[in-house]
C-alpha positions in Angstrom: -18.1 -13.6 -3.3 -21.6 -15.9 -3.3 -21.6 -19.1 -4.4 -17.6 -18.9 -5.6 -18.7 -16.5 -8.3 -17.0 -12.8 -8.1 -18.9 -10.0 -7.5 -18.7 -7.4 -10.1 -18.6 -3.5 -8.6 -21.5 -1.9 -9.7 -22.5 -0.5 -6.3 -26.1 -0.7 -7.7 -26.9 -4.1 -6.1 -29.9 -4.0 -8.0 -27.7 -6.1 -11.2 -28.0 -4.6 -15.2 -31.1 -5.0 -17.8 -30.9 -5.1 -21.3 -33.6 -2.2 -21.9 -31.9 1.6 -20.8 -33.1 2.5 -17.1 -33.5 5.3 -15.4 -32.9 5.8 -12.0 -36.0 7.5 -9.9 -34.2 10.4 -7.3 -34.4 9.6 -3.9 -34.7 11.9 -1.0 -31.3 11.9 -0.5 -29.4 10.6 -3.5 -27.7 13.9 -5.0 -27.8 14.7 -9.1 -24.5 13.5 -9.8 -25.0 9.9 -7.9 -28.5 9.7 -9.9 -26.3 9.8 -13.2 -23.9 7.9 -11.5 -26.4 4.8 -11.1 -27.9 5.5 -14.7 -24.4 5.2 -16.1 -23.4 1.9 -14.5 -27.1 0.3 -15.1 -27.3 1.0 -18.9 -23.2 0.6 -19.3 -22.8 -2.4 -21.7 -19.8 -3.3 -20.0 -20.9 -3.3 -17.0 -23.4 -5.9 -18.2 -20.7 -7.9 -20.2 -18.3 -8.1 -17.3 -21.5 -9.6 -15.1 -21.9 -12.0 -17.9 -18.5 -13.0 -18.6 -17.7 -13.6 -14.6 -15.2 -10.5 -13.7 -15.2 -8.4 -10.5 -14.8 -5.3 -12.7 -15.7 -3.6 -16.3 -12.4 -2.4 -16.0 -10.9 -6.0 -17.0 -12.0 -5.0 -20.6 -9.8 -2.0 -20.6 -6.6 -4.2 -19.4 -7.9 -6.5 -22.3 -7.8 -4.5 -25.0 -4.7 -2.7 -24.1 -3.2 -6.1 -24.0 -4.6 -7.4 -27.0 -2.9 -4.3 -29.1 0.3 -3.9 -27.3 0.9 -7.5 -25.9 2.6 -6.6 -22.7 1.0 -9.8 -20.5 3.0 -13.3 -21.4 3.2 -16.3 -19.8 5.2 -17.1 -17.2 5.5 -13.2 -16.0 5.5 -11.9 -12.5 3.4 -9.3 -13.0 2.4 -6.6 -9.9 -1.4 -4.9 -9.5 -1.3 -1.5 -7.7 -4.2 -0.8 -6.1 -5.7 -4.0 -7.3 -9.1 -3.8 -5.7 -11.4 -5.3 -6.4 -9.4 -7.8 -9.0 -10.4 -7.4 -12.4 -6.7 -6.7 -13.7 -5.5 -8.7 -11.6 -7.9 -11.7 -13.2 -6.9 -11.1 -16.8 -3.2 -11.0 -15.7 -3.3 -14.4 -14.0 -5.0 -15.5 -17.4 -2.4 -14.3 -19.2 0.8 -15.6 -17.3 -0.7 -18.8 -16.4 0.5 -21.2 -14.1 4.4 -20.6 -14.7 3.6 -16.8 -13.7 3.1 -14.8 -11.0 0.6 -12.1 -9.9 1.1 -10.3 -6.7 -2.0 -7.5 -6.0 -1.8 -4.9 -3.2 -4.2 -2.5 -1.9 -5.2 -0.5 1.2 -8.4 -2.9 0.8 -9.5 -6.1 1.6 -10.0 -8.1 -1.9 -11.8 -11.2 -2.3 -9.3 -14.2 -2.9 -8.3 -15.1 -6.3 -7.2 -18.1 -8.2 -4.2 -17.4 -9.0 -3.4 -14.4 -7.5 -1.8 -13.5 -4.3 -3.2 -10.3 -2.5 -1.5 -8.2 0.4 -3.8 -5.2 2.4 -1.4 -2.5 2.2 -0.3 0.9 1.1 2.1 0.7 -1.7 3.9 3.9 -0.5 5.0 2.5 2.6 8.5 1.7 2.5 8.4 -2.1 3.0 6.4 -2.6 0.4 9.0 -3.3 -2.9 10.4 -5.3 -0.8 7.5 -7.5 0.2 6.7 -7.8 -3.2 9.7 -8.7 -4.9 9.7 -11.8 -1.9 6.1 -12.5 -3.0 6.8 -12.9 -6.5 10.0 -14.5 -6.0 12.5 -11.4 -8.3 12.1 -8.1 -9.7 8.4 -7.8 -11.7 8.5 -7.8 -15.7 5.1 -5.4 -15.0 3.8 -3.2 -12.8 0.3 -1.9 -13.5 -2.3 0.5 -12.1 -5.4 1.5 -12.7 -5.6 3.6 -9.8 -8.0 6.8 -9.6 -7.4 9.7 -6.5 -10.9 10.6 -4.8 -12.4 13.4 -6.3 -13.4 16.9 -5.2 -15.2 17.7 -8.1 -12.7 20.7 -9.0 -11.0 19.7 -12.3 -7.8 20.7 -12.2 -7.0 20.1 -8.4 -8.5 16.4 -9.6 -6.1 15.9 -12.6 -3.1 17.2 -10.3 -4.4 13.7 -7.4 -5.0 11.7 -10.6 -1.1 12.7 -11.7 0.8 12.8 -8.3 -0.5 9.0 -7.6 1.0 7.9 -11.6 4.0 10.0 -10.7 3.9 7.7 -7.1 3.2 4.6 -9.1 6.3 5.4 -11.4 8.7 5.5 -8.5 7.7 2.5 -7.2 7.9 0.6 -10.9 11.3 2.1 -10.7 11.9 0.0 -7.3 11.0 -3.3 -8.2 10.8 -3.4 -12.2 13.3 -5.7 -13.9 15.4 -4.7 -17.4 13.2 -4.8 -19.9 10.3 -4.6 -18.1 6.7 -2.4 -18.6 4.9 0.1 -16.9 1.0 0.6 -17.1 -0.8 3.5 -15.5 -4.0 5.3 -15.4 -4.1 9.6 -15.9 -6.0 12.1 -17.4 -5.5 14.7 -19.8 -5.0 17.8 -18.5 -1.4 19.2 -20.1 0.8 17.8 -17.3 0.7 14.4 -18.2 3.3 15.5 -21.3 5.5 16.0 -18.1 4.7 12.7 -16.6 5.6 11.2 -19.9 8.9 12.9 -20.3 10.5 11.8 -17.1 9.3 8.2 -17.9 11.3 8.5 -21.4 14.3 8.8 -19.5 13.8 5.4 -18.0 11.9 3.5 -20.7 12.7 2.5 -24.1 9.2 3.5 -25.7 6.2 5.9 -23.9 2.9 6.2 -25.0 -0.5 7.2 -24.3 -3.4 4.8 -24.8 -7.2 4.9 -24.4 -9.2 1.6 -24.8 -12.8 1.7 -26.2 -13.5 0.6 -22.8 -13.1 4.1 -21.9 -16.1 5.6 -20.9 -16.5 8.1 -24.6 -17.0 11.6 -21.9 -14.2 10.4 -19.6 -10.9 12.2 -20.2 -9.1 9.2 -18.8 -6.1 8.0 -20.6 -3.6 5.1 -19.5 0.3 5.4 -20.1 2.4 2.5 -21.3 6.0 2.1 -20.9 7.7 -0.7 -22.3 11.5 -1.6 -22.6 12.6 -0.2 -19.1 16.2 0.2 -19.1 16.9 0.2 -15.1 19.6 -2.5 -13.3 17.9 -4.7 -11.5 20.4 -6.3 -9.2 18.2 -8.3 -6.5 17.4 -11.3 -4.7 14.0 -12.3 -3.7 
């Protein structure tokens, strides 16, 4: 961060103009990150969420979920898997306020945060529920993720990463998640999602795909929110 204001991930460096841009091909800069760049310099909300002061464009997705299902309330302790760089994690410590709680993890370093506390670790490791639930002082009332696997470019063996790391995400919500509480996670279509979705009806009270405008329109990403979770939470912090 420069001058105490966050730095929002376009991995252009060269910022966003108002006119549409194209982007010249380097010697070395393959086809797809060409249309990569374009994307992300004539993206409106990549522009918005450099105007409006947040470290990603995905805070706009969190916001409009929110807005429609209202799962962020003051005075939650709300947990940010794979939180980097911050831009959930900013519009949840909006929401909760001073009487809440936000704790974010990652295997990155993230900037700090008002209002947020951050921890540089793998969420699968087996310490982790526990550090959390410590950090935010009892079980979470949300767990979110807007994780994404690496790609390999092959579709399906991408949807499968995309799907094994919301299944991974769900057993750790399971963990730490108090009664009543919500789950928020990003997949992708792909026909085993409906199997993702299934197992998380056993747990939850109501399961449902969403997909926020701020959805890239060709993207076949979808988020899945679980509300109502039905699980004992019998723990200390």
């Amino acid at each position: 961060m420069a001058g105490g204001k966050p730095t929002v991930t376009t991995k252009t460096g060269s910022g966003v103009r108002n006119l549409k841009q194209r982007v010249k091909t380097a010697n070395k800069r393959s086809l797809s990150s060409q249309k990569w760049l374009e994307r992300q310099l004539n993206d409106p909300y990549v522009a918005r969420a450099k105007r409006e002061g947040y470290r990603s464009r995905a805070a706009f997705k969190l916001l409009e979920i929110d807005e429609k299902y209202h799962i962020l309330k003051p005075g939650q302790r709300i947990v940010d898997l794979g939180a980097a760089p911050g831009g959930w994690s900013q519009i949840a410590a909006k929401k909760v306020g001073e009487k809440g709680k936000v704790v974010g993890i990652d295997l990155l370093p993230i900037d700090p945060m008002a209002g947020v506390e951050f921890i540089q670790l793998d969420f699968l490791d087996e310490s982790a529920p526990g550090k959390l639930i410590e950090m935010l002082g009892g079980p979470a009332d949300v767990v979110m993720s807007d994780m994404a696997a690496n790609t390999t470019g092959h579709k399906k063996t991408d949807h499968l990463r995309i799907i094994g790391l919301a299944e991974a995400a769900i057993y750790f919500a399971r963990e730490i998640l108090a009664p009543g509480g919500a789950f928020l996670a990003k997949v992708f279509q792909g026909g085993t999602e409906n199997q993702l979705l299934n197992d998380l009806k056993r747990d939850f009270a109501v399961v449902r795909h969403v997909k926020p405008a701020a959805s890239r329109a060709d993207s076949a990403e979808l988020y899945v929110l679980a509300t109502g979770f039905r699980g004992a939470a019998d723990r200390t912090p």
